[in-house]
C-alpha positions as CSV (number, residue, x, y, z in Angstrom):
1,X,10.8,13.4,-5.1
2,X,11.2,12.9,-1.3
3,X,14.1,12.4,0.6
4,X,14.9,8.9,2.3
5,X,15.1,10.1,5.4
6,X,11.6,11.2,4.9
7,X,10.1,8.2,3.2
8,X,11.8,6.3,6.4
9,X,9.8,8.5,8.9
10,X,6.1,8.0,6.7
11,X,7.5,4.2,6.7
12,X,7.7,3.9,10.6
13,X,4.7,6.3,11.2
14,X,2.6,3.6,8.6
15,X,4.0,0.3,10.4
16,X,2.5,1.7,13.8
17,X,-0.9,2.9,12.7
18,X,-1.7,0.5,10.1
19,X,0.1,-3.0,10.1
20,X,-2.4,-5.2,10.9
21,X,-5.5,-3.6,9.8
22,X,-7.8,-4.6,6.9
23,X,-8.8,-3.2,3.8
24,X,-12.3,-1.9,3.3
25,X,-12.6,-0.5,0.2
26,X,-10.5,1.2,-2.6
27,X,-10.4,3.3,-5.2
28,X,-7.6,4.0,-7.7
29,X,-7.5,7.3,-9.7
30,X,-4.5,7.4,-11.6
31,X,-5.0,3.9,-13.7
32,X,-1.0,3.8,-14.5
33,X,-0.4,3.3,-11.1
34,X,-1.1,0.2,-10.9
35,X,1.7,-1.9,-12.4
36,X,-0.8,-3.8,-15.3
37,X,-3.9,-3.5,-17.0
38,X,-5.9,-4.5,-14.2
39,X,-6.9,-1.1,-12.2
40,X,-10.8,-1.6,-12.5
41,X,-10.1,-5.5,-10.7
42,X,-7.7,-3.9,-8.5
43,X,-10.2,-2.7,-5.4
44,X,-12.1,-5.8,-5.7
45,X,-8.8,-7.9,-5.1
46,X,-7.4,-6.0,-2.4
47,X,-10.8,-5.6,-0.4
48,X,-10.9,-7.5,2.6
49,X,-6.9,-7.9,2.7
50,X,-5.0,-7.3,6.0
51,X,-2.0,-5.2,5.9
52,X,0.6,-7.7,7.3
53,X,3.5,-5.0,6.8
54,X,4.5,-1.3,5.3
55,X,8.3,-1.5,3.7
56,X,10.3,0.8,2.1
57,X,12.4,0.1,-1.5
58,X,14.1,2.6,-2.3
59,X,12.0,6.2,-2.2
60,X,9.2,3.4,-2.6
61,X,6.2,2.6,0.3
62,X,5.1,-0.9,-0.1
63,X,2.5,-3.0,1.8
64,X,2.8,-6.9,2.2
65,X,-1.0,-8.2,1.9
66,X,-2.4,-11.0,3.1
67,X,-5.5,-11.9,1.1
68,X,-8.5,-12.8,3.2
């Protein structure tokens, strides 16, 4: 497991390079990571998305979407 300090620096090295940016494709290859029963949807839904912004919870990296 990472340290906070580290997921803090991948956090603000994210919100520089990618906020903003859309989603092109894809592909998930653990299916539990997604939080339901939806992993083969999941690509489809997020294509197109823009990245509006890259958080951190906890030792967690989150992106806010905003669907197209």
């Amino acid at each position: 497991m990472p340290e906070l300090p580290e997921v803090e620096s991948t956090v603000r090295y994210l919100q520089e390079r990618i906020e903003g940016l859309s989603i092109e494709g894809a592909t998930v290859l653990w299916a539990r990571s997604i939080a339901n029963d939806k992993a083969k949807a999941f690509p489809r839904q997020v294509s197109g998305s823009s990245i509006e912004s890259v958080f951190r919870r906890g030792k967690f990296v989150g992106m806010k979407l905003k669907a197209p």
